[in-house]
N, C-alpha and C positions, 0 to 999 in steps of 0.2 A: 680504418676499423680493424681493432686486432681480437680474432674470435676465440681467441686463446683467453683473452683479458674478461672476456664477455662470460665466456663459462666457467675462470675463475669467481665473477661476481656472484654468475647465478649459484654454485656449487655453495657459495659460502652463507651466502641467502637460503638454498635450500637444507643444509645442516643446521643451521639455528631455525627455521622453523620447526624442522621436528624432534628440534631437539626441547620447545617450550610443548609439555602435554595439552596445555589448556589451548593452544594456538592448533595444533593439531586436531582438537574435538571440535574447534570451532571451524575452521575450513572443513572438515569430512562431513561430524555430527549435525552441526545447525542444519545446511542445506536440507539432509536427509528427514531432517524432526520438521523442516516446515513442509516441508511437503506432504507430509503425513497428515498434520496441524489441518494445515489449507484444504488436505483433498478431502478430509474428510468434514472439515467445519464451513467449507463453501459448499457443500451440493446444495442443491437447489429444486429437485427434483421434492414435487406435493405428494407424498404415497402414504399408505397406511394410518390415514388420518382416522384417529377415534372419533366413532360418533354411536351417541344411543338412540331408542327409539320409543315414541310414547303410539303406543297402537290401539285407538279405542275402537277402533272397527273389530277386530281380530275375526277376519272373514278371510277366506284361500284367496280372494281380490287382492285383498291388504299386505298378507302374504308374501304372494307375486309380487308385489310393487315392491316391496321390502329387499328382496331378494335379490333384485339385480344390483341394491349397493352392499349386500351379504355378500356378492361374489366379487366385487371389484377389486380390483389390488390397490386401487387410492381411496380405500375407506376399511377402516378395522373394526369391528363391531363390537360394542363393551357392555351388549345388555340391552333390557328393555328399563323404562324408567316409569314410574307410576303417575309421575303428577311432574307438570311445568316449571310447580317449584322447587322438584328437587332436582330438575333438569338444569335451572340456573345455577343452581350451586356447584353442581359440576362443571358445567362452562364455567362459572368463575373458577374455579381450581384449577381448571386445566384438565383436569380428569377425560373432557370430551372437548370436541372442537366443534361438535355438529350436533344437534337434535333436531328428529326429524318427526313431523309431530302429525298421525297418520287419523280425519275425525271421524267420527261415528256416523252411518251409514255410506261408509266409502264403498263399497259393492253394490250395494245398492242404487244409489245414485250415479253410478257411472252406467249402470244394464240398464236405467231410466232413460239414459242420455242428455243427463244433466251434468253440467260441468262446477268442481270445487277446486277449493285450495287446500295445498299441502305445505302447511306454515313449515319450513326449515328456518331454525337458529342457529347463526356462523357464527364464531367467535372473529370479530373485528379488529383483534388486538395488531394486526399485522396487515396492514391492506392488501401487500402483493396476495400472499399467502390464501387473502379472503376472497378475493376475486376469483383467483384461480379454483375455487374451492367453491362458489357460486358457478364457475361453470361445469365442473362437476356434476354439480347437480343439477342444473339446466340441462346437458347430455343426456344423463341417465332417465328423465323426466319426460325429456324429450321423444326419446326411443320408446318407452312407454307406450305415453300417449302415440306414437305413430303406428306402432303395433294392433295398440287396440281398436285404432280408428281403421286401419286395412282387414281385420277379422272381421271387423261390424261391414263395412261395403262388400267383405266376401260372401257374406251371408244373407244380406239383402238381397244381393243381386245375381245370386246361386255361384258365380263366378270362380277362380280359385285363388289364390292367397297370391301369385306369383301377377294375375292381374290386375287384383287388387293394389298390390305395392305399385305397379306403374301406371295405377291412375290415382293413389297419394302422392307419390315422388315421382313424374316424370321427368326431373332431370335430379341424376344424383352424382357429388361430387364425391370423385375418387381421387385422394390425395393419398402421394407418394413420397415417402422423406429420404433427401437423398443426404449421403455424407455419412449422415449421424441416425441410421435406419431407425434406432430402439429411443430414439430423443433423450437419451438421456443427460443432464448436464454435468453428469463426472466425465464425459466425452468428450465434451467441451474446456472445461474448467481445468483440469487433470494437465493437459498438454499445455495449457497460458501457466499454469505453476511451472514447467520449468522454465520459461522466460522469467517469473518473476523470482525465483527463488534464485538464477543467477545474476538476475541484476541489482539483488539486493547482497547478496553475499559474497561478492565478487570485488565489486570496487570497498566492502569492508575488510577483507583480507589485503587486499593490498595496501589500501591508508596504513592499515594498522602496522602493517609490515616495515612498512617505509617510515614512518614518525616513528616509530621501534629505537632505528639508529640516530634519531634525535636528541629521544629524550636518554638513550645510553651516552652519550655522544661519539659513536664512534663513526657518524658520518666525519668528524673531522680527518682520520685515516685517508678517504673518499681526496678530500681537498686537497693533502699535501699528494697524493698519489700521481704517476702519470696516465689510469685508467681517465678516458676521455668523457663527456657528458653522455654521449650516447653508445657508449660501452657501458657505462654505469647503468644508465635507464634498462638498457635492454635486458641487461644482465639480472636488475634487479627485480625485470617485471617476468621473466620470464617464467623463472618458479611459480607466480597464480597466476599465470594463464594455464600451464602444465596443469596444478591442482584444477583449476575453474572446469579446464577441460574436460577433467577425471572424475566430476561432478555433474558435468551433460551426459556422461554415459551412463551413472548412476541413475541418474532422476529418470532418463530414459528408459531404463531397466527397470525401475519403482513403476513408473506410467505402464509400460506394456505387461509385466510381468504382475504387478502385484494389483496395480485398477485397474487391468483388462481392457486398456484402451486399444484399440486395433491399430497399429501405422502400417499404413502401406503407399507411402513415399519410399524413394530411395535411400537409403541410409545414408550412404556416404555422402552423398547432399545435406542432408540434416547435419551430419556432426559438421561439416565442413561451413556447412553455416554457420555452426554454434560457437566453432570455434572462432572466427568475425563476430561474433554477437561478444565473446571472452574479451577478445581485443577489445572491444568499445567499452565495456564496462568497467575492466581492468583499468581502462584511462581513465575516467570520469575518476577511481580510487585515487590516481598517479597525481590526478589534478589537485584533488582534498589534500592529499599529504602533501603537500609542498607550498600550502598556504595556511596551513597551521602547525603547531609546534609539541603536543600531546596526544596521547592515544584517545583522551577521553575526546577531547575538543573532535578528534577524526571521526569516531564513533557518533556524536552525536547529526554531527554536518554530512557524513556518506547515510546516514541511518531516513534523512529527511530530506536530501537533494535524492536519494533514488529511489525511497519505498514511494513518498507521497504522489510525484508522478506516474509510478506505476499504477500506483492501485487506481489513478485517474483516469487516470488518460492513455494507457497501454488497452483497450480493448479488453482488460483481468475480466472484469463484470458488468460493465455497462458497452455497448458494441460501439464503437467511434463513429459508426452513422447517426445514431441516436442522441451525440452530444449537441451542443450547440454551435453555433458556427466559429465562437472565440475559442472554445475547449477544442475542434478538431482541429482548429491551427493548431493550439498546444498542444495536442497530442502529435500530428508531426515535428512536436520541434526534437521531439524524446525516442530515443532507441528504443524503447520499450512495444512500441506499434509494431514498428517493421518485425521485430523476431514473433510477435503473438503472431502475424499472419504467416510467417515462416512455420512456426513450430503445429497451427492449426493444420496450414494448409498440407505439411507434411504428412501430420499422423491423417489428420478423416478425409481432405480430398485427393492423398495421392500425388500434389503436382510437385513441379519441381524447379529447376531453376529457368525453365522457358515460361513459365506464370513468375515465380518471386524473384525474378531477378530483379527488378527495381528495388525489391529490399534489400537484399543482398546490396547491392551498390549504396544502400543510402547509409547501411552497418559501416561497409567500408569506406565510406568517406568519412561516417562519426569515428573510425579507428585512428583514420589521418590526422584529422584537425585536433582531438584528442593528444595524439600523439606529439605534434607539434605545437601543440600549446605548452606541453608536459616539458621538452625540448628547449623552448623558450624561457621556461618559468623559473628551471634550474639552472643554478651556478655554482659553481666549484668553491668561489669565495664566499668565504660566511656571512651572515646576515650579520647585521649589531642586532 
């Protein structure tokens, strides 16, 4: 191995890259646009949902009840509406997602101690969306009704509100969120975009880089030369990993700096992973170029051998306990798992290579085999 030969390769590799404009916005720009893209087109977080209210009581009862989704941050309030039917038209437009439909003698009937109903209309059009959005209001309903049922026992029984609550609720659970204190899922989501943003942009800079001197042909140069197979390789993969790398520091910087995600992992653990995570991805590009012969053919084959198992099977959106038992094989067969629980586990729980080290090792043996497939695959002598 001659490292003279190596950084000749890489040098000449990394001068025609920057030296194509559009190759250069694709390595920097893409990564940075998707993540922007993704972090902001995957949140997942139900807040500020419009809902009106049809209130034929209009009694300081009805009021009150009204009020505590007046003040909630997962519901935006667009008004009152007159009649049911023009409540529907709203829901179908989209205008509202909620009507919440309040009937006449609601104060009344509740100071009798007669119990009704409080027709709410979900829009259905999304299930996850509408469930979470029924429970909502189940909570809020909830609390309510638990309120007004500890005022009515304090009152009967002369007692004071503080007794009262602990002979409605004598046992009440206190849950504690650990990790991701504020629940939020840009917390979540935010930090699996950098795993997927460089397992997707990673092994496409490099195919493309490398069927480049194919369809030039000045891989022939390569053939008659005496730089070695793995002088060549290294040489040529070395420039996107360099870039890949300079991309995990980027996204990292977008994630903490610009989504307020908190990491408080060790750094140098993170990039040192990321760059193992570079390596592995890097190959899976090194593998595609060398078994096709055009940029488009590379583009199309890295675009669907690395997004579609990501977005499957890497933990991106559905949690790998939650797959089924054939999907969470496939998800270990794919690098994509290992770096989501690397990149999670770094930014929200803190840990480090004494928790992920099993990943870490599983990155670097896909870097190997990779590697060595890559190793394998090429030959100095041309193809017919």
């Amino acid at each position: 191995m001659n490292l003279g030969r190596i950084a000749a390769v890489a040098w000449k590799e990394w001068r025609e890259t920057i030296r194509d404009r559009m190759f250069v916005l694709l390595a920097f720009l893409l990564p940075v646009s998707w993540m922007f893209v993704f972090g902001y087109g995957l949140v997942q977080d139900v807040e500020h949902i419009p809902f009106g209210v049809i209130d034929r009581d209009h009694t300081a009862l009805s009021r009150d009840y009204l009020y505590r989704f007046f003040e909630s941050r997962y519901f935006s309030f667009q008004g009152y509406i007159p009649s049911e039917k023009e409540a529907d038209g709203l829901l179908q437009s989209g205008k509202i997602r909620v009507a919440i439909v309040v009937p006449e003698q609601f104060e009344e009937r509740l100071l009798r101690g007669q119990s009704l109903g409080i027709q709410t209309l979900i829009d259905g059009t999304f299930p996850l969306r509408t469930d979470i959005i029924k429970g909502y209001v189940i909570a809020i309903n909830s609390a309510f009704t638990g309120e007004r049922l500890v005022n009515y026992l304090a009152r009967r029984s002369g007692s004071s509100v503080e007794q009262a609550e602990s002979q409605v609720h004598p046992i009440r659970v206190e849950v504690r969120y650990l990790y991701n204190e504020e629940v939020r899922s840009t917390w979540s989501m935010v930090p699996a975009l950098v795993m997927f943003t460089l397992m997707v942009s990673s092994p496409l800079l490099t195919a493309l880089g490398i069927v480049r001197e194919k369809e030039t042909g000045s891989i022939y140069n390569i053939y008659s030369s005496t730089v070695t197979r793995f002088e060549y390789l290294a040489g040529k993969l070395l420039p996107y990993v360099v870039i890949s790398s300079m991309n995990a520091v980027i996204l990292w910087t977008i994630a903490t700096q610009w989504f307020q995600v908190p990491f408080k992992g060790n750094p140098a653990f993170f990039f040192a992973a990321s760059v193992v995570f570079v390596l592995t991805s890097t190959g899976i590009g090194l593998i595609v170029s060398l078994l096709v012969r055009t940029q488009i053919a590379a583009l199309v084959i890295t675009m669907v051998v690395s997004m579609l198992p990501t977005i499957l099977f890497s933990g991106l959106i559905v949690p790998v306990s939650s797959l089924s038992r054939g999907s969470q094989i496939q998800a270990h067969l794919f690098p994509g798992m290992y770096y989501t629980n690397i990149v999670r586990g770094a930014f929200l729980k803190g840990v480090g290579l004494e928790v992920l080290w099993l990943d870490v090792m599983a990155l670097a043996l896909y870097a190997l085999l990779l590697r060595g497939a890559g190793y394998w695959l090429f030959t100095k002598r041309p193809r017919s």
